[in-house]
Backbone bond lengths (Angstrom), bond angles and torsions (degrees), N, CA, C in turn:
res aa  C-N    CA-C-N  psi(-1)  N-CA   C-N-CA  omega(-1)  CA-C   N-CA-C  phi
1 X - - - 1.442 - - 1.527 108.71 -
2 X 1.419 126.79 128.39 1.374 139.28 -177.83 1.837 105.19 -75.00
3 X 1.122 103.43 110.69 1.443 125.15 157.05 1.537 120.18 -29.80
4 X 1.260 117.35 104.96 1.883 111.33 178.80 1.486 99.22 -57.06
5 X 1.171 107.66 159.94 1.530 128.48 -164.57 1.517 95.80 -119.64
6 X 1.692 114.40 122.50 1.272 125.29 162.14 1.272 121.83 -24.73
7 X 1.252 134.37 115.79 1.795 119.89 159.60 1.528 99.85 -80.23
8 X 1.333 106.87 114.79 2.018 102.39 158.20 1.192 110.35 -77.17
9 X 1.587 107.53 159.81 1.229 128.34 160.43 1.728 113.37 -33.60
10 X 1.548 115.77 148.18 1.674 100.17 -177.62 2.092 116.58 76.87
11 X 0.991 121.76 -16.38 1.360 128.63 148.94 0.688 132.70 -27.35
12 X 1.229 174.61 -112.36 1.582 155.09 8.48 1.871 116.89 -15.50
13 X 1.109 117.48 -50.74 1.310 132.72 -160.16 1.851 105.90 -90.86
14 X 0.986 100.31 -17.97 1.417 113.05 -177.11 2.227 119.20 -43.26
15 X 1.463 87.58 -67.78 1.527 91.11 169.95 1.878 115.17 -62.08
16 X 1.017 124.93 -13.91 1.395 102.65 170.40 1.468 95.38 -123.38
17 X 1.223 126.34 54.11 1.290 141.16 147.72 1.514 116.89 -96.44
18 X 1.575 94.20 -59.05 1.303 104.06 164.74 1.538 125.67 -73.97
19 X 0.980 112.59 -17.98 1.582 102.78 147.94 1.303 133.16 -21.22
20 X 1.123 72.69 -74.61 1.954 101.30 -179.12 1.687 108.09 -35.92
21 X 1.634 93.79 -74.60 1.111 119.05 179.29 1.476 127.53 -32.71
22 X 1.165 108.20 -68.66 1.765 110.35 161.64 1.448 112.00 -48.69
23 X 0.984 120.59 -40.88 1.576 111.56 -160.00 1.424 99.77 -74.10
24 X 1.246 122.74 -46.52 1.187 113.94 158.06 1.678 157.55 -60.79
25 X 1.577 84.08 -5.90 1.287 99.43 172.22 1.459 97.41 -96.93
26 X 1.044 124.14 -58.60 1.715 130.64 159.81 1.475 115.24 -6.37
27 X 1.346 125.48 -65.40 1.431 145.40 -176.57 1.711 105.65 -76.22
28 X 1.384 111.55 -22.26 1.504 108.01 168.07 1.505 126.70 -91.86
29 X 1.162 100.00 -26.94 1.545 117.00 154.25 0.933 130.27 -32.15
30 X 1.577 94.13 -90.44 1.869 109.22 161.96 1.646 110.21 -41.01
31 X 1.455 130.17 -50.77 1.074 121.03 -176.73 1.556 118.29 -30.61
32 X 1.744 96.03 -74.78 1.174 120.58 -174.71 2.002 108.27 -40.98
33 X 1.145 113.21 -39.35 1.212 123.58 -167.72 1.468 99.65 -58.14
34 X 1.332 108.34 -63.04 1.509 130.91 -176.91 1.352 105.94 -30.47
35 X 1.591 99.97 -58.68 1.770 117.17 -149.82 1.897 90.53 -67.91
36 X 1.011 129.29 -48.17 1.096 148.97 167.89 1.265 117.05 -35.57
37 X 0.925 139.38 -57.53 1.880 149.43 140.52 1.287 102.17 -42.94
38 X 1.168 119.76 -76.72 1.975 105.50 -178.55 1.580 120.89 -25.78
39 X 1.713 93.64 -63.44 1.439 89.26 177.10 1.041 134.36 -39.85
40 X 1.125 111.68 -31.40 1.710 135.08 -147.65 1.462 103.10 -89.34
41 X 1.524 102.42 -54.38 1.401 117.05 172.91 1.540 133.43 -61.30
42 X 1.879 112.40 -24.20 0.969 126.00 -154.82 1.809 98.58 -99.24
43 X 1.577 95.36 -34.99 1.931 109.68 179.13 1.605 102.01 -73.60
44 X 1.040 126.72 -42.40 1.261 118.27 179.13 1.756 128.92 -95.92
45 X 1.076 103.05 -29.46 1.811 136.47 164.75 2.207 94.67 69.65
46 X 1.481 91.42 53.23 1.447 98.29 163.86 1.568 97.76 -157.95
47 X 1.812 110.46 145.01 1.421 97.84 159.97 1.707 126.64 -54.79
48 X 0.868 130.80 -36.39 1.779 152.20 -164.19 1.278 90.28 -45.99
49 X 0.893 145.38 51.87 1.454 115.08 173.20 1.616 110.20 -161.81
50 X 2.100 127.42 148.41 0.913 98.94 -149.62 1.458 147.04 -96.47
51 X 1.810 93.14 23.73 1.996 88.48 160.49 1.241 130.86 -98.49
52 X 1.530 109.99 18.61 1.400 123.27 142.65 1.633 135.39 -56.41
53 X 1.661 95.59 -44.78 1.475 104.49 158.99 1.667 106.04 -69.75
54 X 0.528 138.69 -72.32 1.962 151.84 162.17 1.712 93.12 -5.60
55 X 1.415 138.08 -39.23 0.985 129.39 -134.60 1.593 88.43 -127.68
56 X 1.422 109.61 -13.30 1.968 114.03 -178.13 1.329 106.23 -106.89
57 X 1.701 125.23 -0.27 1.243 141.14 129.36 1.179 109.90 -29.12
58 X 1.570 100.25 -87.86 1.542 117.16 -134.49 1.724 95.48 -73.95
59 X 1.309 107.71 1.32 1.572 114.54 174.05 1.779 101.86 -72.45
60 X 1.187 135.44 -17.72 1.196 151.08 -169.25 1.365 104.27 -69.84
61 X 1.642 122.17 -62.09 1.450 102.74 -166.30 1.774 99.27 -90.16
62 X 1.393 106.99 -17.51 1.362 113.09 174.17 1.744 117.36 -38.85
63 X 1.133 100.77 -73.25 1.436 115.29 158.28 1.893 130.77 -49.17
64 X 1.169 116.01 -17.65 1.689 132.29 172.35 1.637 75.08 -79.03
65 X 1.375 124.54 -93.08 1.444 148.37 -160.70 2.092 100.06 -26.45
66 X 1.505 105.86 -39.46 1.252 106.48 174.09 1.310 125.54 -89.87
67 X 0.977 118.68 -7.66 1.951 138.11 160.78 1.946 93.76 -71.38
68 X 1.215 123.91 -77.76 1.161 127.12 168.38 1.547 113.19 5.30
69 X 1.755 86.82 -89.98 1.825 112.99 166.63 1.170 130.22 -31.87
70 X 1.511 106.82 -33.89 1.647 127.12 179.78 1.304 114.16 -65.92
71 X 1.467 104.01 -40.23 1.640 116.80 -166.82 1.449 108.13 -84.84
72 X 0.918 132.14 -37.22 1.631 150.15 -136.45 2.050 80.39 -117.00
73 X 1.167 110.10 -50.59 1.421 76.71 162.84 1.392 159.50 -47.24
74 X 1.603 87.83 -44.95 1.521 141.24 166.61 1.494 113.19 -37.59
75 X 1.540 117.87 -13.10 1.358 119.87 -139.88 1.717 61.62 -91.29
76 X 1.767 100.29 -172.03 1.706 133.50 174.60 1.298 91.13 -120.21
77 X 1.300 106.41 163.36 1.564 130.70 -168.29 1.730 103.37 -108.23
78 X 1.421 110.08 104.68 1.277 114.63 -169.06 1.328 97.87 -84.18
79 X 2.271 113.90 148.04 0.944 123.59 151.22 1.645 159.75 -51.13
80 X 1.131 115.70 69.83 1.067 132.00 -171.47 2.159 114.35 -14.86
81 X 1.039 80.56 -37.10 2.258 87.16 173.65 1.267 88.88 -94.41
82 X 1.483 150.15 -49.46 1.654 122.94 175.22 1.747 118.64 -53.57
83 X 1.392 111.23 -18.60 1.715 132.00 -175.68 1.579 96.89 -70.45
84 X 1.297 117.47 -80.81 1.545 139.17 157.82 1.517 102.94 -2.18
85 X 1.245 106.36 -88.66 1.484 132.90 172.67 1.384 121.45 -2.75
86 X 1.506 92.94 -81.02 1.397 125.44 -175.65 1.158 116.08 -64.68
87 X 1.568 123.03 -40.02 1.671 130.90 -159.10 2.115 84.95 -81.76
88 X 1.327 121.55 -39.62 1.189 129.09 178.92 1.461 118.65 -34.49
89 X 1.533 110.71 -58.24 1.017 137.22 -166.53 1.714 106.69 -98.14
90 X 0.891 115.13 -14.31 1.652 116.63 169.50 1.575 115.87 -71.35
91 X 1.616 115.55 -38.80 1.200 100.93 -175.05 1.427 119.16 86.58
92 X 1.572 89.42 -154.66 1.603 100.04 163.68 1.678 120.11 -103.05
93 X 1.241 113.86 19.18 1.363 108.62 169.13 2.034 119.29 -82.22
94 X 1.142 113.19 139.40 1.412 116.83 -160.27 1.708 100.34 -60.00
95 X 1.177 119.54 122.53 1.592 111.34 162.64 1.782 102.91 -142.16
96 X 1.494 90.87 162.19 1.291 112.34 -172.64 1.652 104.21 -106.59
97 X 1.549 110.09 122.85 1.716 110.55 172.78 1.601 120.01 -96.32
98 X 1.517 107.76 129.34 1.471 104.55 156.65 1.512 92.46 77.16
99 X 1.595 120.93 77.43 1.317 113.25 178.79 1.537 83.68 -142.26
100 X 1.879 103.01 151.28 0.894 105.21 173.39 1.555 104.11 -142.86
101 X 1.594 102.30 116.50 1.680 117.18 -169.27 1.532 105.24 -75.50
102 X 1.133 124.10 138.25 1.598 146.32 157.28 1.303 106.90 -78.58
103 X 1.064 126.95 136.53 1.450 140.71 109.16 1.413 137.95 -119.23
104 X 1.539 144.56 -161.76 1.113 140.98 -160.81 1.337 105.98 -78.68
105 X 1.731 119.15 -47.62 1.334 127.48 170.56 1.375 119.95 -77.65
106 X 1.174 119.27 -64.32 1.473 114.75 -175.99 1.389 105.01 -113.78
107 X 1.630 106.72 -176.61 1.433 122.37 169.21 1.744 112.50 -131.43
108 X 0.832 141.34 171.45 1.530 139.98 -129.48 1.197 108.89 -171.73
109 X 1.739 128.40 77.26 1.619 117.92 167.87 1.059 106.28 -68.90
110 X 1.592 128.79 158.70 1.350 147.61 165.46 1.478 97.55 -157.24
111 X 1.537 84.27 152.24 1.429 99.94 -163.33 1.420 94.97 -115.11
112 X 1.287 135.48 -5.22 1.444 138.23 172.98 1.220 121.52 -160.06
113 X 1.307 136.63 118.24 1.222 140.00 177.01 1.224 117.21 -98.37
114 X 1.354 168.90 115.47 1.057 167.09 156.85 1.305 145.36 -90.75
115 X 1.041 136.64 100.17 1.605 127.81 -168.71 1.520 123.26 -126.38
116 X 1.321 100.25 130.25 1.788 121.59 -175.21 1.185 89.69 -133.73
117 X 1.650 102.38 149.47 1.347 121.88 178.68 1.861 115.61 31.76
118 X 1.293 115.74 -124.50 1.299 133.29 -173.56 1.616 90.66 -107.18
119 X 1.183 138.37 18.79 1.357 131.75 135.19 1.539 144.17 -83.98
120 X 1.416 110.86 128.18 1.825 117.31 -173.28 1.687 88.24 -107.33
121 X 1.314 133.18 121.93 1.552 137.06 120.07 0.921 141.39 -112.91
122 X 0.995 140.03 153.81 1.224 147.64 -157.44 1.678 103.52 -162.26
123 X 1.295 93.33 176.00 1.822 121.67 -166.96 1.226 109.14 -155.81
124 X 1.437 129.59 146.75 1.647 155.62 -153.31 1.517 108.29 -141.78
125 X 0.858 141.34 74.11 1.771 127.40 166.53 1.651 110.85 -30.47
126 X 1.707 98.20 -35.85 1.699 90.97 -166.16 1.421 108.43 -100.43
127 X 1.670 96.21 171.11 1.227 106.84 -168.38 1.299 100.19 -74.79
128 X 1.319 113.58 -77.02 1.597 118.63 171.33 1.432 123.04 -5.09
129 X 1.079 115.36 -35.87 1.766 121.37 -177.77 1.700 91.55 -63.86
130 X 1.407 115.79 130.31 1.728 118.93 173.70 1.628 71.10 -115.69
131 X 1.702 93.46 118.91 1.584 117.92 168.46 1.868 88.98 -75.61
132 X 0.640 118.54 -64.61 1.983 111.19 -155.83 1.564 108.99 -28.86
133 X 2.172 93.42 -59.62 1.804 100.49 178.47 1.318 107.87 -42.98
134 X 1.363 124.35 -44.56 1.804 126.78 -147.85 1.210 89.04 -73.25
135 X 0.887 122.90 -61.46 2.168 138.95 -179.44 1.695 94.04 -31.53
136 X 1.285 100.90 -72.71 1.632 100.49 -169.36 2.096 114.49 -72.83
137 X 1.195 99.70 11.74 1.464 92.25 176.96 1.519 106.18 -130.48
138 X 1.289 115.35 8.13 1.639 123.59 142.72 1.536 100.77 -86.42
139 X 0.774 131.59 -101.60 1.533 143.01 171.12 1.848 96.26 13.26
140 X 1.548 101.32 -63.84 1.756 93.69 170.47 1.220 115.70 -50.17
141 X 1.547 110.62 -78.08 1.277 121.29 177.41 1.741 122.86 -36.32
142 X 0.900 126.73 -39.79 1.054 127.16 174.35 1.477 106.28 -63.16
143 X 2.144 135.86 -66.61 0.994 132.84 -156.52 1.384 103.78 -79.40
144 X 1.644 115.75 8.81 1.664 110.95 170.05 1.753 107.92 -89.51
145 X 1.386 102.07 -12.94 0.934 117.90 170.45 1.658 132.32 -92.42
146 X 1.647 99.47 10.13 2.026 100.26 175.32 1.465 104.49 54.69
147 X 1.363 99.82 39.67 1.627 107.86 164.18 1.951 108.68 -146.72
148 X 1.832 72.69 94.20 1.902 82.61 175.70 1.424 128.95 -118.62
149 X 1.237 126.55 153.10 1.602 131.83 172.16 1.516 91.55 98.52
150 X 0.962 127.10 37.21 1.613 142.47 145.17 1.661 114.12 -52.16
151 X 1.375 114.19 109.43 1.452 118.90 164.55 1.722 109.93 -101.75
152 X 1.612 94.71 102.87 1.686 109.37 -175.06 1.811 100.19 -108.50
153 X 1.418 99.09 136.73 1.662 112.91 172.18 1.265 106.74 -146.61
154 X 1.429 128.15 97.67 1.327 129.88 137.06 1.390 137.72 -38.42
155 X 1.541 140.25 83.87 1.453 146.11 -179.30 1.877 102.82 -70.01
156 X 1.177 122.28 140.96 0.906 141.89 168.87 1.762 135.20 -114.67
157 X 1.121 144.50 130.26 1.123 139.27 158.36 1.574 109.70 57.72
158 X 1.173 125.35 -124.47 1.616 110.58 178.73 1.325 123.71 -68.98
159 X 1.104 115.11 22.64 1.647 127.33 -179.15 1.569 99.63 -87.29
160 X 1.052 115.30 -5.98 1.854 119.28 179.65 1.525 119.99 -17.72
161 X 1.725 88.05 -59.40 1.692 83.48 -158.95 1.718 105.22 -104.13
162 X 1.676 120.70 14.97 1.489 119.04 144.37 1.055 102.66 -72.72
163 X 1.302 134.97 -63.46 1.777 125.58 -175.73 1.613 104.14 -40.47
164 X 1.321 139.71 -60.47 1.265 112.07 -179.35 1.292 142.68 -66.63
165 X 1.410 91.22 -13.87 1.580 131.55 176.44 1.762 99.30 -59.01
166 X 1.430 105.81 -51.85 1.937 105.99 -165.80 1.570 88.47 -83.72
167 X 1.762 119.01 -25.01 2.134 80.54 -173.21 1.279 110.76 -100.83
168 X 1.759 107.91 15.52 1.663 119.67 153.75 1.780 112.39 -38.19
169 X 1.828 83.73 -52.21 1.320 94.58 -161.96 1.696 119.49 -100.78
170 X 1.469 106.38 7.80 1.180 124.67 176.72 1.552 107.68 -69.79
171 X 1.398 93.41 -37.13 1.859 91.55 -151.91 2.047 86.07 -82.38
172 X 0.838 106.10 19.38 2.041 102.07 173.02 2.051 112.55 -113.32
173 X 1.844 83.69 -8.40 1.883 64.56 -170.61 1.904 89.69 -101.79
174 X 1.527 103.74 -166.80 1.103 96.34 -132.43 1.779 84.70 -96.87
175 X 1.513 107.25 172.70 1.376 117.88 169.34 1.447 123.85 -64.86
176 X 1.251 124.33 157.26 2.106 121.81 -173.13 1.693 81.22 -149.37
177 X 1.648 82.10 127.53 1.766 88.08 138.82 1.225 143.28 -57.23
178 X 1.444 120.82 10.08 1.254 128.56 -154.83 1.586 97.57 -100.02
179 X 1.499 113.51 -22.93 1.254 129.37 -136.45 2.324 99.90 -69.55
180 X 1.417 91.37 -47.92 1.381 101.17 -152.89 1.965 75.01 -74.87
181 X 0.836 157.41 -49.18 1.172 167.55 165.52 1.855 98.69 -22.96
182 X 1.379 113.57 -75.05 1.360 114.04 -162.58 1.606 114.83 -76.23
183 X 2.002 106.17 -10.31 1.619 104.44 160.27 1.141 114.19 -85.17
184 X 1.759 130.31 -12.09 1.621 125.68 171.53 1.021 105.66 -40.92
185 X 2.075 94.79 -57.11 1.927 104.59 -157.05 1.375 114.47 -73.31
186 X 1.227 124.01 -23.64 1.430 122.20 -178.60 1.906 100.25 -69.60
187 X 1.055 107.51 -74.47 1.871 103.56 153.06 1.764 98.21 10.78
188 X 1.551 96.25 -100.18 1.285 116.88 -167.28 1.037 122.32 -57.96
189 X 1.658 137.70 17.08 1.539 138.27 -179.67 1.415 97.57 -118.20
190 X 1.816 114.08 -14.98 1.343 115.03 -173.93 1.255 126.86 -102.36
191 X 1.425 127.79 158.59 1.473 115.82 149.39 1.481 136.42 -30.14
């Protein structure tokens, strides 16, 4: 029998992979927590006792694991013909699919991230995505990171076919070491 194959981060398929994943670890959690108190409760036939504490623990990562779930729910359901599209017109320049960046204020679907040279683009199907914030909270993130003279443009909504239009022209400028570096960090700002 053939082994399922990891989805990484940057995939397409990735966020409702992890879906899955949490929720199920989520629901095993709590299980375990549960089963753990029963016992506890059932050998002694009082709460007081200590795999009850053991069991208001294990409520700890249970609850992290359900914040997780919360978020990853949270995501939007990306278009499969904007997916198509984009991966078409990307080429061989490195991009990241179906990421969705955090920060303190907002959150940020994109449906493609892309990077050549000292270029970040990306694309949003949704409206909700405010390209400017996302622009300026890579732009942070990045120069907290000793990575400067970054030309970042977020395309949005009917901006479709300029976004394929720039990684037309992406895949001609030249390669940066910067590159495998600035898809870690995008990685790491995301779900």
């Amino acid at each position: 029998m053939a082994k399922a194959q990891k989805i990484l981060k940057g995939e397409p398929e990735y966020l409702n992979q992890q879906k899955k994943v949490v929720l199920i670890r989520t629901i095993i959690f709590f299980a375990i927590s549960l089963a753990v108190f029963l016992i506890g409760y059932w050998s002694t036939k009082t709460k007081a006792n200590l795999l009850s504490v053991v069991a208001v623990f294990g409520l700890l990562p249970s609850s992290k694991s359900l914040v997780s779930f919360i978020m990853y729910a949270r995501t939007p359901k990306y278009s499969e013909t904007v997916l198509q599209d984009i991966q078409n017109a990307a080429g061989e320049v490195p991009a990241l699919y179906h990421m969705y960046l955090t920060s303190y204020k907002e959150n940020y679907p994109l449906n493609c991230i892309a990077i050549r040279g000292n270029n970040i683009m990306g694309y949003s199907e949704f409206d909700s995505c405010n390209a400017t914030a996302c622009e300026e909270h890579i732009k942070l993130i990045a120069s907290q990171n000793s990575l400067k003279n970054l030309n970042i443009k977020i395309f949005k909504g009917s901006e479709l076919k300029k976004y394929e239009e720039r990684l037309h022209q992406l895949q001609n400028a030249e390669v940066s070491k910067k590159e495998s570096q600035l898809l870690e960090l995008m990685k790491d700002i995301s779900l």
